[in-house]
VOLUM-450940 format. One record per residue: x, y, z of N, C-alpha, C in turn; residue in three letters. Coordinates in steps of 0.2 Angstrom, whole numbers, plus 2048, in hexadecimal, padded with zeros to 3 digits. Layout:
N
XYZXYZXYZALA/...
***
This chain:
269
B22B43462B27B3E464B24B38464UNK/B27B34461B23B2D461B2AB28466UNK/B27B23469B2BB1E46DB2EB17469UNK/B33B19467B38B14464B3AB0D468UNK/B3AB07467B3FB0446CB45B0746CUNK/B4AB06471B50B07472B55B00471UNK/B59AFF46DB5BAFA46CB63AFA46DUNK/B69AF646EB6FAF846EB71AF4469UNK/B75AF4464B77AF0460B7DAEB461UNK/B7DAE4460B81ADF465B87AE045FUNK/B8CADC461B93ADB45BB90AD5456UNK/B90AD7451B8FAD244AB90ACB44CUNK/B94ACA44EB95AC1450B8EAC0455UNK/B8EAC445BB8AAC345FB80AC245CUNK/B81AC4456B7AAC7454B75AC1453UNK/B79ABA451B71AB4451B73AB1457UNK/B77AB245CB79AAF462B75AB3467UNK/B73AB9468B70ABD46EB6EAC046AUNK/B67AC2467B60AC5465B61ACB46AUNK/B60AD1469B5EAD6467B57AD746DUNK/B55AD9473B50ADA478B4DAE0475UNK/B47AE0475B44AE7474B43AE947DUNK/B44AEF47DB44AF0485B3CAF2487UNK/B3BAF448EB35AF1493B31AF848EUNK/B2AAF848FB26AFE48CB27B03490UNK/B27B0848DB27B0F493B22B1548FUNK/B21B1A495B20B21493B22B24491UNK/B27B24495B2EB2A493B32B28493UNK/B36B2848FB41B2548FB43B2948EUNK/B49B2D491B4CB32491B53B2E494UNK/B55B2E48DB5FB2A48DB64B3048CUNK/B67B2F492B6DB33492B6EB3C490UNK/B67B3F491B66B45491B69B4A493UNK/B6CB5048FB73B55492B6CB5B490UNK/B6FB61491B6CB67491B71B6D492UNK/B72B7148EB75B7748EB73B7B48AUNK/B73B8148CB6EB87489B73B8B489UNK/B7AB8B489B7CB91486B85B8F484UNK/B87B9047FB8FB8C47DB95B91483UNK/B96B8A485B9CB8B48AB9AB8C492UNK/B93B8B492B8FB8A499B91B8449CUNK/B8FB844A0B8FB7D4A6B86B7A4A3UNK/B88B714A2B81B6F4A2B7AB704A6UNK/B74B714A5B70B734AAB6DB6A4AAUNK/B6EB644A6B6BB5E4A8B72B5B4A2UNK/B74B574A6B7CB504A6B7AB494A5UNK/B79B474A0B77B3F4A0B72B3D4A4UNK/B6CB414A3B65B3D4A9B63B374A2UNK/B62B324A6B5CB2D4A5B57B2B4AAUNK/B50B2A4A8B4DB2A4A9B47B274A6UNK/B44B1F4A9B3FB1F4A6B39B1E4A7UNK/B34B1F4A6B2AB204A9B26B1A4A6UNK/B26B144ACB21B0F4A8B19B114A6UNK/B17B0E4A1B0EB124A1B0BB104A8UNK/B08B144A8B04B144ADB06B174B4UNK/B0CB184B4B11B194BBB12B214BBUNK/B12B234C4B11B2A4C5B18B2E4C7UNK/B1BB314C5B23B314C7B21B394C8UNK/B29B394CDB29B404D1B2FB434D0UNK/B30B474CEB38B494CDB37B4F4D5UNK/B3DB4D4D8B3EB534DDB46B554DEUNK/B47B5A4DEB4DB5E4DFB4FB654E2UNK/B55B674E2B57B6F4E4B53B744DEUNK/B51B7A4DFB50B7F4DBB57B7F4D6UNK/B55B804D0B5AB7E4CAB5EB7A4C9UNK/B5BB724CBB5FB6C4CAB5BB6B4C4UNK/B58B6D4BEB57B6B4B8B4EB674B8UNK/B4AB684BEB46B644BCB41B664B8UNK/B3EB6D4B8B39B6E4B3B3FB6E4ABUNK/B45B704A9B49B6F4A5B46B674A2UNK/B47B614A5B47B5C4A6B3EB5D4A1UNK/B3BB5F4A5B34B5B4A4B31B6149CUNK/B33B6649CB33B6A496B35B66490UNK/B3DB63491B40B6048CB38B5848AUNK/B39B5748FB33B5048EB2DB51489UNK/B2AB5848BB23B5B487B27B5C481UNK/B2BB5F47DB2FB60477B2EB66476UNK/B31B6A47CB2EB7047CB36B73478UNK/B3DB70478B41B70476B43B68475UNK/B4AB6B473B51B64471B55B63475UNK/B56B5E478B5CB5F47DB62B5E47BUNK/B69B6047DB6FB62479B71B5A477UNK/B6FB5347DB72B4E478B6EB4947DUNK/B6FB4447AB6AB3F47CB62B3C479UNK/B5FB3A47CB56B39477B51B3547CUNK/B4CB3B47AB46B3A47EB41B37478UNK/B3EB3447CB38B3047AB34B2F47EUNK/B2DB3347BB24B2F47EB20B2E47AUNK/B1EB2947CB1AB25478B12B29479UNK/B11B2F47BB0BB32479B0DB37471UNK/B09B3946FB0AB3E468B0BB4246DUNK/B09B46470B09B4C474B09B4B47DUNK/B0DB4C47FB0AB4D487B08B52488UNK/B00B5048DAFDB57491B03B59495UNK/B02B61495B06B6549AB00B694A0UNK/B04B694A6B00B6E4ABB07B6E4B1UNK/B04B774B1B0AB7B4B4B06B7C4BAUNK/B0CB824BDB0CB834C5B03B8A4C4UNK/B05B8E4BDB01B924BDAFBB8F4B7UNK/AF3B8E4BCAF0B8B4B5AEFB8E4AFUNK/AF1B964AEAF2B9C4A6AEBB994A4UNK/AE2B9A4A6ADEB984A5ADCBA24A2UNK/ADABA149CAD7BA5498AD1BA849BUNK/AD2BB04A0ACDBB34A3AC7BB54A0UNK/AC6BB5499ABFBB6496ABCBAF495UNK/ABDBAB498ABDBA6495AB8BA349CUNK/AB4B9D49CAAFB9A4A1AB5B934A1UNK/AB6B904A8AB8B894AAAB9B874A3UNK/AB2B844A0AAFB7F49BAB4B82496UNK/AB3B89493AB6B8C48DABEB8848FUNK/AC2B8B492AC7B8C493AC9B82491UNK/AC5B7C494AC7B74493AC5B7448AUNK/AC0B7748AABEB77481AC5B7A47EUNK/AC8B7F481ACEB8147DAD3B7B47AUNK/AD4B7747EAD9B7047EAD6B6B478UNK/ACEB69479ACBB65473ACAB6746DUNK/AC9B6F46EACBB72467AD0B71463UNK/AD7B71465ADFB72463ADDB6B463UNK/AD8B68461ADAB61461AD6B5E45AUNK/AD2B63459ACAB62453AC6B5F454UNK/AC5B6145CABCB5D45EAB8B6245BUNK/AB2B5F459AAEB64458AA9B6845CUNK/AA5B6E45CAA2B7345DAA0B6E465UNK/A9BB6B462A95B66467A9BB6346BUNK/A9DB5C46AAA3B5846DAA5B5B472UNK/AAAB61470AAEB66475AA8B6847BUNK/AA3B69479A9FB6C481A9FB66485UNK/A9DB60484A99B5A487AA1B58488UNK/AA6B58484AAEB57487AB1B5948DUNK/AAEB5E48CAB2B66495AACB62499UNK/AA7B62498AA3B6149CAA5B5A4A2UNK/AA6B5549CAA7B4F4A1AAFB504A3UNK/AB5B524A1ABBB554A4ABAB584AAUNK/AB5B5D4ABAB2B604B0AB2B5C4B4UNK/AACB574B4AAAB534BAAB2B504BCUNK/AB4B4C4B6ABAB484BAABDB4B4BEUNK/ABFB534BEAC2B554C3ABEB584C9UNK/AB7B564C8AB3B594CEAAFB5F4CEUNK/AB0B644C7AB0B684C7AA6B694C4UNK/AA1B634C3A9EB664C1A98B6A4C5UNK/A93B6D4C2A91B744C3A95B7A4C3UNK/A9BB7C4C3AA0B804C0AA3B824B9UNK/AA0B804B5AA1B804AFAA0B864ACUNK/A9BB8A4AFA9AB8F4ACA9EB954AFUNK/AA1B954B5AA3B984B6AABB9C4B3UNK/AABBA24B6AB3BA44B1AB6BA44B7UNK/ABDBA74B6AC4BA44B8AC3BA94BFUNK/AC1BAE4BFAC2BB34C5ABEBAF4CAUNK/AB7BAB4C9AB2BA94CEAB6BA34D0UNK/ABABA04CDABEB994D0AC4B974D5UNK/AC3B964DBAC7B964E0ACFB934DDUNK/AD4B944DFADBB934DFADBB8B4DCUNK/AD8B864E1AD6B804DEAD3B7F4D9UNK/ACEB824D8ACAB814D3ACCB814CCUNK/AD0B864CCAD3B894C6ADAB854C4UNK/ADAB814C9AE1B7C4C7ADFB754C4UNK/AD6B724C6AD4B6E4C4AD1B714BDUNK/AD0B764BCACEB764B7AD4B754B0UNK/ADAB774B6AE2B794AEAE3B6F4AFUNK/AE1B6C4B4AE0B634B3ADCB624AEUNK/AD5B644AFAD1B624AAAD2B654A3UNK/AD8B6B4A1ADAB6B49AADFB67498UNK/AE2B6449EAEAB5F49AAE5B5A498UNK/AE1B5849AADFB50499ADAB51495UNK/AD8B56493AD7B5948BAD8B55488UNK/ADEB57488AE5B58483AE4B52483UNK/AE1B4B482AE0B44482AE6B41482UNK/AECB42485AF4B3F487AF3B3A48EUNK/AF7B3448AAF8B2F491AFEB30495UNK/B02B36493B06B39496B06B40499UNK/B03B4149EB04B474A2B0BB4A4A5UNK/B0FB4F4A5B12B544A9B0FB584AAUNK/B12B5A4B2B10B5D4B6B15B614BBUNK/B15B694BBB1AB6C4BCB19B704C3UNK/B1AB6F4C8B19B714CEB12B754CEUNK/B0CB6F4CBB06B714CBB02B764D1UNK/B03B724D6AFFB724DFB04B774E2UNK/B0AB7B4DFB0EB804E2B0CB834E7UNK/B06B894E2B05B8E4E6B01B8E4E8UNK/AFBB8A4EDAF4B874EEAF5B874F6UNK/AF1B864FBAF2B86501AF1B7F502UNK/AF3B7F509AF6B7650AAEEB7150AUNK/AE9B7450AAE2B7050CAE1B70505UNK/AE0B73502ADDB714F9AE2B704F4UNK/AEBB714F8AEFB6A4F3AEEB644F6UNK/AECB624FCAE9B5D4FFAE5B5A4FBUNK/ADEB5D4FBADAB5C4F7ADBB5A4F0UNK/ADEB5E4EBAE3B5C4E4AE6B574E6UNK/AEAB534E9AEFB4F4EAAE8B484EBUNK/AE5B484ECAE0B434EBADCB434E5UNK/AD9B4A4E2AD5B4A4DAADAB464D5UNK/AE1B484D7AE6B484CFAE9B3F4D1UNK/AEAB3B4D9AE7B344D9AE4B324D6UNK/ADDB364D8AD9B324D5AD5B2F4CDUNK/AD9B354C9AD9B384C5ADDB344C0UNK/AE5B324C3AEAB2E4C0AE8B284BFUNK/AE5B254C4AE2B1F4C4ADDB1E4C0UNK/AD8B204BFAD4B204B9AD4B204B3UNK/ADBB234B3ADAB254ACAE1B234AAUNK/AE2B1E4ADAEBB1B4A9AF1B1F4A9UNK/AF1B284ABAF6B2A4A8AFDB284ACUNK/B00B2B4A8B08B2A4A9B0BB314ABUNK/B0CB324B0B0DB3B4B2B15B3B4B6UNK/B18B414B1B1EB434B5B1CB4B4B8UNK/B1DB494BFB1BB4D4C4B22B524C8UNK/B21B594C5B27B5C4C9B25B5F4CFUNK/B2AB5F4D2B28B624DBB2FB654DEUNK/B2EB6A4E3B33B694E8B31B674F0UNK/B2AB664F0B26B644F6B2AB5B4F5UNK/B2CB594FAB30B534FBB27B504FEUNK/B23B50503B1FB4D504B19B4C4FFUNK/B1AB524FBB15B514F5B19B4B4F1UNK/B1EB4B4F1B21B444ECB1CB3E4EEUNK/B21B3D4F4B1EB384F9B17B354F9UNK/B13B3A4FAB0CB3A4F8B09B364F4UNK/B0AB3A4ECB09B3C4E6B0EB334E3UNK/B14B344E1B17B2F4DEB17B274DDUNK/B18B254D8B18B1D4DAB23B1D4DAUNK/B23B214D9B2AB224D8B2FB2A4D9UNK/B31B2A4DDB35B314DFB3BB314DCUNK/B3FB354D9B45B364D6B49B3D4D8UNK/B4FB3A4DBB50B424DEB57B444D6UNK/B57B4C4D6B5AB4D4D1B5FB524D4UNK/B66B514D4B6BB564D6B6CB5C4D2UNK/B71B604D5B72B664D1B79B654CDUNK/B7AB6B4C9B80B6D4C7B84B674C5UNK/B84B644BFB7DB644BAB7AB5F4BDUNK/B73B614BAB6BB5D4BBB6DB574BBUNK/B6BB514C0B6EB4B4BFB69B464C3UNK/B66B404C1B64B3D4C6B66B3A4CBUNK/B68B3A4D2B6CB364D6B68B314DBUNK/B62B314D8B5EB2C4DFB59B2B4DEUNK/B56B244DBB4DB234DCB4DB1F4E3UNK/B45B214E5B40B1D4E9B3CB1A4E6UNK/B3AB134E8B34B0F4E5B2FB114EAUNK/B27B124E9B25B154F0B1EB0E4EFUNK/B20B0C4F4B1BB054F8B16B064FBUNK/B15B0C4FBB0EB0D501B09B104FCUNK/B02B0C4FEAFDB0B4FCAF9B124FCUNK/AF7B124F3AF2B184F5AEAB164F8UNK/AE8B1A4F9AE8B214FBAEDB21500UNK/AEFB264FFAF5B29504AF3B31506UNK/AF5B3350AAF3B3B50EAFFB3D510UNK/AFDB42510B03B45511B05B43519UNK/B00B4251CB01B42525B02B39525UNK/B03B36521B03B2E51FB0AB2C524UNK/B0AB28528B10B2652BB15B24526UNK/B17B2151FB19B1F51CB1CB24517UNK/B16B29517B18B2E512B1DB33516UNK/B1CB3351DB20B39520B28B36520UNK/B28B2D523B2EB2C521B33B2C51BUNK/B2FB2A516B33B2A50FB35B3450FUNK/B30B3850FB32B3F50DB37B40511UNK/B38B3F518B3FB4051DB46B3C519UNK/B45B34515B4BB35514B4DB3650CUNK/B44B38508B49B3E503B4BB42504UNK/B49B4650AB4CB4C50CB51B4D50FUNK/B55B48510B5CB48516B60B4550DUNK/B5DB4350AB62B42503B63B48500UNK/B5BB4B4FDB5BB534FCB63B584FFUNK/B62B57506B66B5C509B6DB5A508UNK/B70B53507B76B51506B77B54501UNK/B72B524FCB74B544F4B77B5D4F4UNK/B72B604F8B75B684F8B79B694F8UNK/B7BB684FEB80B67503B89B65500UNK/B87B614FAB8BB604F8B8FB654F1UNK/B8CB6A4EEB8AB6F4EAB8AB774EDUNK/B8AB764F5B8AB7C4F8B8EB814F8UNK/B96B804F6B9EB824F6B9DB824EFUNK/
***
């Protein structure tokens, strides 16, 4: 998927009187997006737009099956959506899930080599490439190790160290820190900062931890149900580093969450 301007076409008369604007640069454009998976179903995502400037970290948060991983699937091109048009200006976005699916015969290192392979690094490159991927995520001297020797964390930095492989300035990220205990997705919530910020990416982050948005985001988006729809951003102003126990982060998660609960609430009957 290559990133197109978007342009609207004026009235003829209008044409040498008001020029034609090409719009702001972005990551991701996603105009008027629908989704239905089966004929005569109810949509599972209704006119979502959405856009991701480069370099900007966004959070999608919602009800279980308001459409967010839908959402973030359709971005990677992993399908078509029923109407509308997405655009990213990476060839490919890296992807990482809630499970890292890290190849058990395989060593940390092996498993980041997989990613520069599917890309035609060669034999040499690919080592000395896992190798420095590695460190970025902190992981060096563990390279040799395989997948059963690697803590819960570990193994999540390593499924980071394969999307950024995948040498894309667009990252999604699919309720990665899920299953993790609250100290070492602490710890994660700080590598994948730090991480963002070094390396320019452009990441759409799904969650249903409201304080991990909070955290995490330069931009929170809440998404309702039935059908998937955007109903609410926050800009988030508060300066990284940020800790989830941050005064400013515990207020902003209080009033997604009291939006979160309306939204339900609204869909409960």
């Amino acid at each position: 998927m290559s990133l197109e301007p978007m342009t609207v076409d004026a009235p003829a008369q209008l044409d040498e009187a008001r020029p034609t604007r090409a719009p702001l640069p972005a990551a991701v454009r996603v105009a008027g997006v629908s989704q239905v998976f089966e004929r005569g179903a109810a949509p599972v995502l209704d006119g979502v737009d959405l856009v991701v400037a480069p370099g900007e970290f966004v959070c999608l948060v919602g009800a279980s099956g308001c459409g967010k991983s839908t959402l973030l699937n359709l971005i990677a091109g992993l399908t078509d959506p029923t109407a509308g048009r997405i655009e990213v200006s990476a060839e490919r976005p890296a992807l990482m899930f809630q499970e890292p699916a890290l190849l058990p015969w395989l060593t940390a290192s092996g498993n980041v080599e997989l990613a520069l392979r599917a890309r035609g690094v060669g034999r040499a490159e690919r080592r000395t490439g896992a190798q420095r991927l590695l460190e970025v995520v902190n992981l060096e001297g563990h390279s040799g190790k395989r997948v059963h020797e690697l803590s819960g964390g570990m193994r999540q930095r390593v499924a980071l160290a394969r999307a950024l492989a995948q040498d894309s300035s667009v990252l999604l990220m699919d309720e990665p820190f899920a299953a993790l205990d609250a100290i070492t997705r602490d710890v994660l919530h700080q590598e994948l900062t730090r991480v963002w910020a070094e390396q320019g990416l452009s990441i759409v982050f799904v969650t249903h931890n409201v304080r991990e948005a909070a955290r995490l985001g330069q931009r929170v988006v809440l998404m309702g149900s039935r059908p998937g729809r955007i109903v609410r951003e926050w800009q988030v102003d508060i300066p990284q580093p940020r800790t989830i126990e941050s005064p400013g982060v515990s207020t902003l998660a209080a009033e997604i969450t009291r939006e979160l609960h309306q939204e339900i609430s609204r869909h409960a009957h």
